[in-house]
N, C-alpha and C positions, 0 to 999 in steps of 0.2 A: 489649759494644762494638757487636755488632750493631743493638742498641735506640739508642746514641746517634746511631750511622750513619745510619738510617733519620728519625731525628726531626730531624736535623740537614740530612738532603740536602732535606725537607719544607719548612723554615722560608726555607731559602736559594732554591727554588724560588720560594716564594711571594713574599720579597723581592726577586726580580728579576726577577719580572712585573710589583712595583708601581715599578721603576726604570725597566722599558721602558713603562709607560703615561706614568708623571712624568717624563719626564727634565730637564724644566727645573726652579728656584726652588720651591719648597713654604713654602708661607706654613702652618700650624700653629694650629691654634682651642686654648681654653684649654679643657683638661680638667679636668673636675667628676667624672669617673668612678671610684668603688669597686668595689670587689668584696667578698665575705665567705662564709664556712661556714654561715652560717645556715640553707640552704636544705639541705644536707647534713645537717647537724647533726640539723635536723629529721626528714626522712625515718630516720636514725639512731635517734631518740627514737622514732617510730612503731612501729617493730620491739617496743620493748621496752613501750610504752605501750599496745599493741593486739596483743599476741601473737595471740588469739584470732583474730585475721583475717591473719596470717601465714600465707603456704601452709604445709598440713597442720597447722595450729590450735594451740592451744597445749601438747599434748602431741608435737609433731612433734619425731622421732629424728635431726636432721642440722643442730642449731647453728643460732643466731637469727638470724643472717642469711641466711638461705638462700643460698647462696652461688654451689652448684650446682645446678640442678632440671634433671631429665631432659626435663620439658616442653618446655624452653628449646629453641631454636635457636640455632647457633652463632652468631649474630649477635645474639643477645641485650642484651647491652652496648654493642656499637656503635647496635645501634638506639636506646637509651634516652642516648645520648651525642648524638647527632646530634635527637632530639624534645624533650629537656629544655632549661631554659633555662641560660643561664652564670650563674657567680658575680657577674657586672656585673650581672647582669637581678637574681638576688636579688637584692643592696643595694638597687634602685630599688625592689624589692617590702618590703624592710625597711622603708625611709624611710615607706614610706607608709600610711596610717591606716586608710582604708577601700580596699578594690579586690577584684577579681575575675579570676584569671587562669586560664587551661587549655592544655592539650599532650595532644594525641590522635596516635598514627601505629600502623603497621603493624606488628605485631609477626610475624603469619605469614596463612595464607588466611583465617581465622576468627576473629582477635582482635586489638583495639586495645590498644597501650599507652593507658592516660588517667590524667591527673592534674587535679585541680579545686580550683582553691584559695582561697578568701574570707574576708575578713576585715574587720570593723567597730568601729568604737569609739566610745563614748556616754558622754559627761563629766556625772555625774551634778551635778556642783558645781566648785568650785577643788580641791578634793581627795580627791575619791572618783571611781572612774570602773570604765566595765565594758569590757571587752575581750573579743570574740569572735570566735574563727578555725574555720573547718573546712577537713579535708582529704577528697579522693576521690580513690584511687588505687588501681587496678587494673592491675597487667601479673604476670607469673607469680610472684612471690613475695610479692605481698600483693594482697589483696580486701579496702580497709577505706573508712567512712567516718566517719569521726573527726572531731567537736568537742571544742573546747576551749572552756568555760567561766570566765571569768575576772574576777575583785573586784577592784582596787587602791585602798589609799587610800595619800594622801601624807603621810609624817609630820613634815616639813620638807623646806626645799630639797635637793633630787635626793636625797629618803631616801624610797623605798617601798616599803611590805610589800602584799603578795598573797595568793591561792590561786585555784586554777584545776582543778576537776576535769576529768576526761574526761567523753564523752555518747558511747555508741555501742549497738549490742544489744546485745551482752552484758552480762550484771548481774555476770558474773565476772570479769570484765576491766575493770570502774569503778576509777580513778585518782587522788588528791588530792596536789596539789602546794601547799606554803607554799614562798614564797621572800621575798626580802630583794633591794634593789637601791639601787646608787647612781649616779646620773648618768642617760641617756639612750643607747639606739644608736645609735651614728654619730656621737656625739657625746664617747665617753669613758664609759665603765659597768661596775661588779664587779655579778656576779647570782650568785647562790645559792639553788640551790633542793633541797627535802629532798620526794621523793612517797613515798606508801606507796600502792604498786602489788598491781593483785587487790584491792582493799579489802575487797571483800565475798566474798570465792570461797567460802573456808569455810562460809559461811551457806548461800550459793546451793547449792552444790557438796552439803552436806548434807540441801538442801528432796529434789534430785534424786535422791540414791541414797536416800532415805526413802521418794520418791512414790511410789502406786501404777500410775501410769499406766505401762503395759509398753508404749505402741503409740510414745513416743515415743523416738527413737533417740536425740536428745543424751542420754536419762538413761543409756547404754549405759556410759557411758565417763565416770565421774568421780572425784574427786582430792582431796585436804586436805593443805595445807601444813602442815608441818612446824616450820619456819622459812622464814616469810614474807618475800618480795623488797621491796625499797625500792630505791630511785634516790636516787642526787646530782648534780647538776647543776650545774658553775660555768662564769661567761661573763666573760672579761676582754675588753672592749675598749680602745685607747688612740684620744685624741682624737689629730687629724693632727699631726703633729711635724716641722719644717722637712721638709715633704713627705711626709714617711713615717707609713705606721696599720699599728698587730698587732692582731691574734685571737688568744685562746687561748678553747677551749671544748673542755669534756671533761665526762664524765658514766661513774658508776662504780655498774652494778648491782650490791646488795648479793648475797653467797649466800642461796643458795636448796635448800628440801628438802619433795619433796611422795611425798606414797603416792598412786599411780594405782591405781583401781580398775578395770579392763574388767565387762563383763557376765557372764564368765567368772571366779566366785570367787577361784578356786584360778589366777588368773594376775597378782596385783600384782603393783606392781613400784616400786622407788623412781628419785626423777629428783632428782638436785643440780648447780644451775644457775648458772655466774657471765659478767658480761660488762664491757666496758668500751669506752670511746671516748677519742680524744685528737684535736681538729682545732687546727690553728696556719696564720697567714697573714702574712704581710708584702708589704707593698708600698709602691712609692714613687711619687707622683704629679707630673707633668711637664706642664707646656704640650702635649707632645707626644702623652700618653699616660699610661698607667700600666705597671710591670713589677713585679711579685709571685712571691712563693712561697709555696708551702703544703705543710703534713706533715697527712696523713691517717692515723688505725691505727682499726680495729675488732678485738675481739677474742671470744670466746665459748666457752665451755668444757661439755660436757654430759657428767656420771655416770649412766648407767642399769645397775641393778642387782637381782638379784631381789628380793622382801620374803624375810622368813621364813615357810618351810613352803612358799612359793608354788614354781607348774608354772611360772613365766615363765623360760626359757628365754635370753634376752640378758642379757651380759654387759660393757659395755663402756663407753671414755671417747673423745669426741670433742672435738679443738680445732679453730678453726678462728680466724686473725685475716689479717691485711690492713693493711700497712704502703704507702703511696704517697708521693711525694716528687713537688710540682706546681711548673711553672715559667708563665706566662702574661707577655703582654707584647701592651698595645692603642694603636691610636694613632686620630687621628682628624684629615684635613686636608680643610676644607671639606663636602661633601656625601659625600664617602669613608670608611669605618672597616675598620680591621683588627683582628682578636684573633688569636692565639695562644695553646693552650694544649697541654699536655703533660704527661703522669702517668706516669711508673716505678712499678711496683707490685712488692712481693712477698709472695704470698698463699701458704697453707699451710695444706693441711686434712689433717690426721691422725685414723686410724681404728685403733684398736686394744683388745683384749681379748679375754676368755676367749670368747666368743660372740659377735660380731657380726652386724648385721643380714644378713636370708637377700632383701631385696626390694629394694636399694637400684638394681639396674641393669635394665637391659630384659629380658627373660628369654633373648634368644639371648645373654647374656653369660656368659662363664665364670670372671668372679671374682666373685659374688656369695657373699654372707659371708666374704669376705676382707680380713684388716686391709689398710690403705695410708698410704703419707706423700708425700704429694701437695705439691711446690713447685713454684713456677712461678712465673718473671720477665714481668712484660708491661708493652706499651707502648701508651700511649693518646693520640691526637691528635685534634685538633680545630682547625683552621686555616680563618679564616672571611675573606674581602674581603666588603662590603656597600658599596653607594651609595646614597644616599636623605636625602632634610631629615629633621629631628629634633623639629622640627615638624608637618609635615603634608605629605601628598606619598604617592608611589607609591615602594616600596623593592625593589630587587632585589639577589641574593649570589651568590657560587658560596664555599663549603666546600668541604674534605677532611678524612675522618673516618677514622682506622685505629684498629686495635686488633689487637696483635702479641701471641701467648700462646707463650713460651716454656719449656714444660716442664722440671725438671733431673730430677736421678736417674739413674741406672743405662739401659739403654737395654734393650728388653723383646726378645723372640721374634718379635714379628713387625714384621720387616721394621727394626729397629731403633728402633721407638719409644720415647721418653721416659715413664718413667709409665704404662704399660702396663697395671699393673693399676688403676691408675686410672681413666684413660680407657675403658679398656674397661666399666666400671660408669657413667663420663659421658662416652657416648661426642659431647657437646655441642663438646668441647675444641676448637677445631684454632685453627691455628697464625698463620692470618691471615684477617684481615678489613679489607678497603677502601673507598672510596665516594667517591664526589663529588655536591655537592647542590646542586642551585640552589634558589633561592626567590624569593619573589615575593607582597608584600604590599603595603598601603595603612593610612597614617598619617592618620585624623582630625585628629589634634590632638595634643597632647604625652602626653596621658592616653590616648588609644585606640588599640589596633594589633594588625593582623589581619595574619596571612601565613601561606603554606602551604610544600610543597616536596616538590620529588621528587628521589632517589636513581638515582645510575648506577651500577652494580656492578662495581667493578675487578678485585676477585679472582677472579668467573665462576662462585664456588664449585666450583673446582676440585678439593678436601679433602674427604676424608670427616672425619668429627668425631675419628679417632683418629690422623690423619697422613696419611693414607697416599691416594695420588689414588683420587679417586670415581670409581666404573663404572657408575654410574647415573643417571640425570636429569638434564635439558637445561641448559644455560647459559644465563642469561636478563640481558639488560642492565638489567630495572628491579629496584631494591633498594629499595622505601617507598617511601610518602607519608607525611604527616602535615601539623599544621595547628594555630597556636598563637594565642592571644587575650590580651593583656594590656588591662586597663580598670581605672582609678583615679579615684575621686569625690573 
C-alpha cells in the first residue's frame, strides 16, 4: 500500500501542475505515438548472447543477470532509469532502418554509464537483404560490444527466413541464430528464432587448455560443455486494432552443463545453467495520447557443484528472477508532452547449499558464506513534463525519478532491518531513491536530437545501503549528469 501511495500522490502532483499551467480549453494534437519491449528485450538477449562480457565473465557465480553487484551504488537503477531512453523512444528506434543513437551519464566519480547503438540495412535485391546492428554498452554489469550480423531473404509476401550471427572477441561466445517471420514490426509480425549459443567454445576452449603458452591468463581458467545452451526466441506482435497494440516476446534458454577447469587440477567443478524471459505490453492509442501496460519476468537459475575426486569446495544453487507489472500513460497538447511511467517489482534472489560462496560481500561483512532468501517489493517511477517542436527547435523538461526498495522477511539484529543477512553481503540496498531532472536540448530536425541533464538529489542520501541513517559523508544537491543523441538517416 505504501508503493501505491507514493506512485499515486506522484501522478496527481504532476497532473495538477499541468491544470494550474492550462487552466483554460486544451485543444489535443493526434497521437502517432508507440511504445514496445524491444529495447528491453534486447538488452535481455545481451546477457545471454555475450555472457563472456557479463560482469565476471562467463563462469560468474551469481545468476545472468547480475542483479546485485557490490560495485554498484545505491543509485544504480535510478540512474540508468533517468539516462536510458523510454519504451516510446524504442518504437521510433524500431521503426527505423538505418540510425545512430547513444546515452552516456554518471554513474559514480570515475565512470559513465554508455550505451551505443547503430544499425543499417542494405537491400541487396526485392528479396535478399543484409541487416546490421551493433551494440556498446558499459555500466557495471556488462562491458560488451556486440554486432549482429544478419542475411534475410523473402520467400513470399511477409514470409522470411534468416540468420544472424554474433561478431565480438570472444571466439567462445560466437552465436548463430536461424529464424522464421511473418509480417513486419509495427506493423503485425510472428518471429521465431532457434540460436545455438557458444557455437564454438568446445574447440576454442580446448585449443586453450592444450596450448602451451603458460604466460597467458585467459588459458588459466577453461570449460567444455556438457550439454550445450541453445536459445528460443518468439516475438508476437498485433497490428493496431480499434486503437489498441500487444506484445508478447519471450525467450527461453535451453539447460546447460559445462566442467570448468581452473589452473589448479584438482579444483573442477561443474555449472548447470537455465534462464528465461517473458515481456507483454498493451496499450491503447488516443488523440490524446497513449496509456499501456506491461508484465516484465526474468528469471535464471545456477547449479555449481564439485567434479568427481575434485578439492572444489562450493556447493550450492542459486535462483534469481524478477517479475514487474508496468502502467505508463502519455499525452501530447501543442508544443507540451507528458509521460508517465511506473513499475511494481518483485525480485527474489535465493542462495543456498552445502557450501556457499566465502567472497560475495565486502570483507567487513559478517555473512559471508551464508545462505539467504532475499525478497523485496519495489517501486519505480519516472514522470517527465517536456516543451519543445517535434520538429526543430530548442526542448527543455523537468522529470522525477524514484525508486523505492522494500525489503520483506523477518526483521534482522540490527536496529531492525529487513533482510539482514542479505544486505549485509549487498550492502547497495537501501530503501529510497529520489531526483528531479531538468534538461535541455536542441532539435535539428525530426531525425536529429541532442539533450543533456542534470540531477537534484531529493533524498540527500541520507541511508546507508543496509537501512539504517548514514554517519558519514556530506549531503550533496547534485545527483548526475548525462547526455543522449538520437540520429536517423
Amino acid at each position: 500500500m505504501n508503493l501505491l501511495y507514493q506512485s499515486g500522490k506522484s501522478l496527481a502532483l504532476l497532473f495538477s501542475f499541468i491544470v494550474f499551467l492550462f487552466p483554460t480549453e486544451i485543444v489535443a494534437q493526434d497521437s502517432t505515438s508507440h511504445a514496445t519491449l524491444q529495447g528491453w528485450e534486447q538488452r535481455t538477449l545481451n546477457f545471454m548472447l555475450d555472457r563472456s562480457h557479463n560482469f565476471g565473465g562467463t563462469n560468474f557465480n551469481r545468476g545472468l543477470f547480475r542483479y546485485n553487484i557490490n560495485l554498484m551504488s545505491p543509485e544504480h537503477e535510478i540512474d540508468l532509469l533517468t539516462y536510458r531512453y523510454t519504451l516510446i523512444d524504442d518504437y521510433k528506434w524500431m521503426a527505423t532502418d538505418q540510425g545512430y543513437r547513444s546515452t552516456f551519464g554518471s554513474l559514480n566519480a570515475t565512470n559513465f554509464a554508455v550505451e551505443n547503438k547503430v544499425k543499417t540495412t542494405y537491400h541487396i535485391n526485392d528479396k535478399n537483404t543484409l541487416l546490421i546492428s551493433g551494440t556498446h554498452e558499459e555500466n557495471l554489469r556488462a562491458s560488451r560490444f556486440l554486432f549482429r550480423l544478419g542475411y534475410e531473404h523473402q520467400l513470399a509476401t511477409n514470409h522470411y527466413v534468416g540468420i544472424e550471427p554474433t561478431l565480438s572477441n570472444d571466439k567462445s561466445d560466437l552465436d548463430l541464430t536461424a529464424y522464421y517471420r511473418y509480417g513486419n514490426p509495427g506493423k503485425g509480425m510472428i518471429y521465431v528464432g532457434i540460436t545455438k549459443l557458444d557455437l564454438a567454445a568446445n574447440i576454442v576452449q580446448g585449443l586453450a587448455d592444450d596450448s602451451e603458452n603458460k604466460y597467458n591468463k585467459t588459458y588459466d581458467e577453461t570449460f567444455q560443455y556438457k550439454t550445450s545452451p541453445g536459445l528460443i526466441n518468439v516475438r508476437l506482435e498485433s497490428p493496431q486494432w480499434h486503437n489498441f497494440r500487444a506484445e508478447l516476446r519471450a525467450g527461453y534458454q535451453t539447460y546447460s552443463r559445462k566442467r570448468v577447469n581452473p589452473s589448479a587440477d584438482t579444483l573442477d567443478y561443474f555449472d548447470e545453467e537455465w534462464a528465461h524471459f517473458v515481456g507483454a505490453l498493451l496499450e491503447y492509442n488516443h488523440p490524446l495520447g497513449v496509456v499501456g501496460v506491461t508484465y516484465q519476468r526474468r528469471f535464471s537459475k545456477l547449479r555449481r557443484q564439485p567434479a568427481p575426486n575434485s578439492d572444489f569446495t562450493n556447493d550450492f544453487t542459486n535462483r534469481q528472477f524478477s517479475d514487474s507489472g508496468g502502467f505508463f500513460i502519455t499525452g501530447t497538447v501543442d508544443k507540451l508532452h507528458l509521460e508517465h511511467w511506473m513499475w511494481l517489482e518483485r525480485n527474489v534472489d535465493r542462495l543456498k547449499g552445502a557450501n556457499v560462496p566465502q567472497n560475495l560481500g565486502p570483507n567487513y561483512s559478517p555473512n559471508n558464506g551464508r545462505s539467504f532468501n532475499f525478497v523485496e517489493h519495489r517501486l519505480k517511477i519516472k514522470s517527465e513534463l517536456s516543451y519543445g517542436s517535434r520538429i526543430k527547435g530548442l526542448q527543455a523538461g523537468l522529470a522525477y525519478h524514484a525508486d523505492y526498495r522494500h525489503p520483506q522477511g523477518e526483521k534482522g539484529p540490527n536496529r531492525g532491518v529487513r533482510n539482514f543477512d542479505y544486505r549485509s553481503v549487498y550492502p547497495t540496498v537501501r530503501d529510497r531513491s529520489d531526483r528531479l531532472t531538468f534538461t535541455i536540448g536542441y532539435r535539428l530536425n525530426k531525425n536529429f536530437l541532442f539533450e543533456g541533464g542534470l540531477s537534484y538529489d531529493m533524498d540527500k542520501d541520507r541511508q546507508s545501503g543496509i537501512g539504517v541513517p548514514r554517519v558519514t559523508g556530506e549531503q550533496t544537491w547534485f545527483d548526475g549528469g548525462f547526455g543522449r543523441l538520437s540520429l536517423q538517416w
